[in-house]
Z-matrix of the N, CA and C atoms (Angstrom, degrees):
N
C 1 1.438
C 2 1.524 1 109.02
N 3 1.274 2 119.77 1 129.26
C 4 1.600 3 129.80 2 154.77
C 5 1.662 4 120.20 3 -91.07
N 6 1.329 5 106.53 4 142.07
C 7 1.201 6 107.14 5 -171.03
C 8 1.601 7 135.25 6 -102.29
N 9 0.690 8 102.45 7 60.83
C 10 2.039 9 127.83 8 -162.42
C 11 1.409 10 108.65 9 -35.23
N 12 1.395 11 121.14 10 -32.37
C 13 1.778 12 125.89 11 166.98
C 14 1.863 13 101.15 12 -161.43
N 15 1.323 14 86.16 13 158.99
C 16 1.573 15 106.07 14 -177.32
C 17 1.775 16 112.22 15 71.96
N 18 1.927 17 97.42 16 -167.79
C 19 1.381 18 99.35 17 -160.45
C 20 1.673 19 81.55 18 -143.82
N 21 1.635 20 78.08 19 128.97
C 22 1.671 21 107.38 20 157.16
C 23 1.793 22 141.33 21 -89.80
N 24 0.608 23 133.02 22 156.55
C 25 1.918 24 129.93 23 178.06
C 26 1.148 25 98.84 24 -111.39
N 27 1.365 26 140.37 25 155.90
C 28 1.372 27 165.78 26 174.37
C 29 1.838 28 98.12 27 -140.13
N 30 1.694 29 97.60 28 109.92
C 31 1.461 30 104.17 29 170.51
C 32 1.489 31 112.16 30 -133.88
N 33 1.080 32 128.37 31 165.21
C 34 1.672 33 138.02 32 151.14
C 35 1.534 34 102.39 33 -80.07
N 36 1.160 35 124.17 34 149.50
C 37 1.480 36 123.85 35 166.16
C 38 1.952 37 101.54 36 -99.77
N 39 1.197 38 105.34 37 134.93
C 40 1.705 39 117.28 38 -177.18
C 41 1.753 40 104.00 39 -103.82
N 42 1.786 41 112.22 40 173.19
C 43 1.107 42 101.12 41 -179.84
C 44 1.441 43 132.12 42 -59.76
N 45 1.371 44 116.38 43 9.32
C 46 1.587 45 137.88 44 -177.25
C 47 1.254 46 104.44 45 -98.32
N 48 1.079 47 133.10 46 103.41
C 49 1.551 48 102.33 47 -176.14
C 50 1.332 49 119.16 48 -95.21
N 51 1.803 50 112.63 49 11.69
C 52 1.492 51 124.37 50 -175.38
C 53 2.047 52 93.18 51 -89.51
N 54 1.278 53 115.94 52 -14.44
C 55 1.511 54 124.47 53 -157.01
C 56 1.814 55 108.02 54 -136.90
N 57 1.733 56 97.82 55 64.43
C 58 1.380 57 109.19 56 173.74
C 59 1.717 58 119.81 57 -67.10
N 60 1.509 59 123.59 58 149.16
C 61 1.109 60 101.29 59 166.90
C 62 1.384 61 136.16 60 -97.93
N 63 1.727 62 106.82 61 126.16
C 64 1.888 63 100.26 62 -158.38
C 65 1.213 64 84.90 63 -75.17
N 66 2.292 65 94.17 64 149.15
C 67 1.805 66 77.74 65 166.74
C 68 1.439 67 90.05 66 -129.15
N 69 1.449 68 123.27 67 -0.99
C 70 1.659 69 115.08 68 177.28
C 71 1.592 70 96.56 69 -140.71
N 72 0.976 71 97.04 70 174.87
C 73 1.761 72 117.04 71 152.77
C 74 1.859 73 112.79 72 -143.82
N 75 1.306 74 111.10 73 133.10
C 76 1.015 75 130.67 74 160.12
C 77 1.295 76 144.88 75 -91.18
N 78 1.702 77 137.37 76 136.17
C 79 1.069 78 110.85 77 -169.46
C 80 1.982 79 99.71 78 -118.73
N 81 1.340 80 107.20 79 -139.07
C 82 1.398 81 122.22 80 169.18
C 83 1.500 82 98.20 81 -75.60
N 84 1.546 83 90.04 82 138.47
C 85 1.747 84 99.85 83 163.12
C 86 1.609 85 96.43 84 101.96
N 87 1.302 86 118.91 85 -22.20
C 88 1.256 87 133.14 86 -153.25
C 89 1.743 88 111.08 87 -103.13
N 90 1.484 89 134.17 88 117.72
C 91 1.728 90 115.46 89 -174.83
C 92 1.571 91 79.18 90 -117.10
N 93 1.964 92 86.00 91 -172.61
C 94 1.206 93 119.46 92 -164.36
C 95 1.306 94 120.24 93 -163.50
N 96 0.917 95 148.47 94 163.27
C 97 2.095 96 140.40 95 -171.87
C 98 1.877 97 100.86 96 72.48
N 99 1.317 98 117.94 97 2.66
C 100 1.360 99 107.04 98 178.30
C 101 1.456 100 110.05 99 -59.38
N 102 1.345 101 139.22 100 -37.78
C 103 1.623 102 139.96 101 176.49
C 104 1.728 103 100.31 102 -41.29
N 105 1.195 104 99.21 103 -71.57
C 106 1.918 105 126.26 104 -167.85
C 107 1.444 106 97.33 105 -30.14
N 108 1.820 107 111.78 106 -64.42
C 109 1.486 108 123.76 107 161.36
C 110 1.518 109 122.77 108 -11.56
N 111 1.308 110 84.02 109 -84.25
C 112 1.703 111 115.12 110 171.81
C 113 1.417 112 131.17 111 -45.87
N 114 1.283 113 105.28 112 -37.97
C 115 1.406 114 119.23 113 172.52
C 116 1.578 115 126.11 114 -96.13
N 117 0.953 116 104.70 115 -44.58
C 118 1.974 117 130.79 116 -173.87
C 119 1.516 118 96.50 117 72.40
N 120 1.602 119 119.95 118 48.04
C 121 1.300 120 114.10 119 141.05
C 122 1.304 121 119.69 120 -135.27
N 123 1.756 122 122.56 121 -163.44
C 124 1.329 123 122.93 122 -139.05
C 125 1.420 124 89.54 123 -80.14
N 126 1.701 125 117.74 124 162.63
C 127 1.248 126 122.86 125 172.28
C 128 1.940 127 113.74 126 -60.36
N 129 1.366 128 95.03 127 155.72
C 130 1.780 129 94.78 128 -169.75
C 131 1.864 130 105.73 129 -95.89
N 132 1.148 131 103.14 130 8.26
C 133 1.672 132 121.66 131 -156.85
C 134 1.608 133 107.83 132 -158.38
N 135 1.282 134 99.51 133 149.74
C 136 1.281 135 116.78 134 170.15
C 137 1.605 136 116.21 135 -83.82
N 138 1.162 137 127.30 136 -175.95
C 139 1.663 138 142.91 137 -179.30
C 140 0.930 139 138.79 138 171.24
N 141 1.680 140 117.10 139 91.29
C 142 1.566 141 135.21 140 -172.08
C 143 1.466 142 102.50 141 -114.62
N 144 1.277 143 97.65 142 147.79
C 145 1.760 144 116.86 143 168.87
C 146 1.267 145 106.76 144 -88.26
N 147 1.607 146 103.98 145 125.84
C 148 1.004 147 104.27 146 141.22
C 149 1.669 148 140.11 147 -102.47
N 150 0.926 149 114.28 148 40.03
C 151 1.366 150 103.40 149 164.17
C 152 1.400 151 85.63 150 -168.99
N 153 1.860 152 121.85 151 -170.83
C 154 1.443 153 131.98 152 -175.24
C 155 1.744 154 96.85 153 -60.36
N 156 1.541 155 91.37 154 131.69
C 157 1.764 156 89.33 155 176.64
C 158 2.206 157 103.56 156 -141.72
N 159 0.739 158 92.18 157 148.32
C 160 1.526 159 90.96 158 155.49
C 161 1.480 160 114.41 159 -143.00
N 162 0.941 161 117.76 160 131.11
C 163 1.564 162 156.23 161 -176.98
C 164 1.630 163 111.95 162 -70.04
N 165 0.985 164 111.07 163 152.34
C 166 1.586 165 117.46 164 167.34
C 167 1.433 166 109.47 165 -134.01
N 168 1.274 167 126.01 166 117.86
C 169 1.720 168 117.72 167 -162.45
C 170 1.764 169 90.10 168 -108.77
N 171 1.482 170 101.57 169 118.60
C 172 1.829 171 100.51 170 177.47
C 173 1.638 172 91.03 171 -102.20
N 174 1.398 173 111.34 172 120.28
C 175 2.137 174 93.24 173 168.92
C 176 1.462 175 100.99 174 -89.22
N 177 1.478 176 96.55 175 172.72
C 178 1.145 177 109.07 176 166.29
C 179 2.116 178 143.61 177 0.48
N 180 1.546 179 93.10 178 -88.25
C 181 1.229 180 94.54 179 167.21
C 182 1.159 181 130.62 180 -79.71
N 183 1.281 182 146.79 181 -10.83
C 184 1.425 183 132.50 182 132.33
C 185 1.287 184 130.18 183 -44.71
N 186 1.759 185 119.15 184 -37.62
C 187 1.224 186 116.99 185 171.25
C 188 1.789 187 103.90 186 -65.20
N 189 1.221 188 126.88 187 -49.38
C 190 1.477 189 117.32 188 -165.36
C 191 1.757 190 115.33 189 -56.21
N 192 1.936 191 100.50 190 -35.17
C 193 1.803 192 89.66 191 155.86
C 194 0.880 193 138.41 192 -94.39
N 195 1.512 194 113.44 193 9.12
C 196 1.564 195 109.41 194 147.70
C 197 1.493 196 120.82 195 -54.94
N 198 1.497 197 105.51 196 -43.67
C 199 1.719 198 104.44 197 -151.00
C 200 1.856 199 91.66 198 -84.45
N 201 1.281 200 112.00 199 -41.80
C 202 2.040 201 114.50 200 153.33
C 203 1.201 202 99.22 201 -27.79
N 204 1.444 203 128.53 202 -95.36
C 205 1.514 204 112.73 203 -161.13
C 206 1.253 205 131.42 204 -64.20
N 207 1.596 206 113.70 205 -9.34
C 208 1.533 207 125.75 206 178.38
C 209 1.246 208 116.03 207 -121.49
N 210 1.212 209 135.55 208 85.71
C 211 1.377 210 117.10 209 -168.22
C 212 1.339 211 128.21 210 -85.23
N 213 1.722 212 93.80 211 -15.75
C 214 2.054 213 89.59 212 157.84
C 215 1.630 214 115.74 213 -60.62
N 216 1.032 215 116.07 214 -22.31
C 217 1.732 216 107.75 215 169.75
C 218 0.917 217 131.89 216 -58.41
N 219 1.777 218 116.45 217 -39.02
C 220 1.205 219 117.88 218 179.44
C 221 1.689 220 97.10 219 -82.01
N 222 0.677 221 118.75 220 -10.68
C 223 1.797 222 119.80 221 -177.21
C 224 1.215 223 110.41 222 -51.37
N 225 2.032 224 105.26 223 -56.82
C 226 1.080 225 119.39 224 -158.37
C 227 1.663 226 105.80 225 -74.74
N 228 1.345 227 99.58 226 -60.11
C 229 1.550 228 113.17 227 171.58
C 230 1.515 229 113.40 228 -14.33
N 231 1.563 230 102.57 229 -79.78
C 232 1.352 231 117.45 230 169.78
C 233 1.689 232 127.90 231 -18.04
N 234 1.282 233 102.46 232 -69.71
C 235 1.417 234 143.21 233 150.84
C 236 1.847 235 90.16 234 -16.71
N 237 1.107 236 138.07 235 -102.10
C 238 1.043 237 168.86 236 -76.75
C 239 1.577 238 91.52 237 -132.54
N 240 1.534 239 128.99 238 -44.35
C 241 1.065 240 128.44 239 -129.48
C 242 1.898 241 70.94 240 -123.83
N 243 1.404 242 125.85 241 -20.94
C 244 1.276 243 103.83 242 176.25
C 245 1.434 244 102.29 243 -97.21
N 246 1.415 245 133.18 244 -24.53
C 247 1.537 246 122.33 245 169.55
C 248 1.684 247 106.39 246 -51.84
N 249 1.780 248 140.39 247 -39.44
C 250 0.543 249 108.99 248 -167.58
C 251 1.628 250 121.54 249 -101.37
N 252 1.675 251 107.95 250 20.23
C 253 1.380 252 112.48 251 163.34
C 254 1.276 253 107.20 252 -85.13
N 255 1.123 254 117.92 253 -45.02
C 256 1.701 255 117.79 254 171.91
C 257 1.649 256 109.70 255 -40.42
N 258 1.095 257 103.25 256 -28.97
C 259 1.593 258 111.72 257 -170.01
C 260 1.609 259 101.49 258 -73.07
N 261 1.079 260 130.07 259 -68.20
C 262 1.271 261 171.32 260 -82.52
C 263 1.703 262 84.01 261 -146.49
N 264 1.431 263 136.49 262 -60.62
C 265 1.560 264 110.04 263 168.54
C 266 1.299 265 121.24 264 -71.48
N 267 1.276 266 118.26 265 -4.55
C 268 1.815 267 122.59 266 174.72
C 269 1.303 268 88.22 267 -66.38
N 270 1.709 269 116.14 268 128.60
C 271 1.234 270 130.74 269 141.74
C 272 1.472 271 142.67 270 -97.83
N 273 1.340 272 169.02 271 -166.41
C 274 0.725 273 146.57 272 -156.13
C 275 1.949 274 93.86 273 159.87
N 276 1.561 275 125.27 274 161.83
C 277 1.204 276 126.80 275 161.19
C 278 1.934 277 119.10 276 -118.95
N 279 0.880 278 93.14 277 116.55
C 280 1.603 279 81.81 278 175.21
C 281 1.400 280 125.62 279 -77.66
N 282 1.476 281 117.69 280 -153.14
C 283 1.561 282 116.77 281 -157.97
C 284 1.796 283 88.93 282 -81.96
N 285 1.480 284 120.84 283 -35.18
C 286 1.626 285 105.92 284 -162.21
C 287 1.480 286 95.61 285 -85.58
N 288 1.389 287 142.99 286 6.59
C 289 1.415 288 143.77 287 146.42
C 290 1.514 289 107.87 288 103.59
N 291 2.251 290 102.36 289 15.14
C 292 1.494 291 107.61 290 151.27
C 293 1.287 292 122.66 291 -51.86
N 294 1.577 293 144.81 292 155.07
C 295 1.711 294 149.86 293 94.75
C 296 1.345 295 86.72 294 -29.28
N 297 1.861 296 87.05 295 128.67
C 298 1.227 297 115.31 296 166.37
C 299 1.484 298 109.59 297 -124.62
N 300 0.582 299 145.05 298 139.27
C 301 2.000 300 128.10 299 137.83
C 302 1.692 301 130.16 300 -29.26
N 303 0.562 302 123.37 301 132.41
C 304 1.897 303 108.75 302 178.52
C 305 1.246 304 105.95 303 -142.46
């Protein structure tokens, strides 16, 4: 997903489920589900709006000829989509004595 207006949250849900852990916020200009893409499995993160947003949903095979005819895209993607696995095996425990990601 690309984000054409507004701002999104990216969380893990913990054993609270009223007390997720945020670990980003996103705005316009900004996507997300690129792993899911990349991989063809389940997302590693959650993603709620917070505020008025509209979305741009690219699937799959349109994104793959994008990154075919552009290959700085897939560069960046790449780029981007391995900082946030790196992210994403960092664990950490919070105050209710979940593993989190951090």
């Amino acid at each position: 997903y690309i984000i054409a207006s507004g701002q999104m949250e990216v969380f893990w849900p913990t054993k609270d489920p009223l007390n997720p852990f945020q670990a980003r916020t996103l705005y316009a200009g900004d996507f997300f589900g690129e792993i899911s893409v990349f991989t063809k499995r389940p997302a590693s993160a959650s993603v709620r709006s917070v505020s008025n947003s509209i979305l741009l949903r690219l699937q799959r095979a349109p994104l793959m000829e994008l990154v075919r005819k552009y290959p700085a895209t897939l560069a960046l993607l790449e780029r981007v989509a391995d900082a946030r696995i790196k992210e994403n095996s960092i664990s950490t425990t919070d105050a209710h004595g979940d593993t989190i990601p951090i």
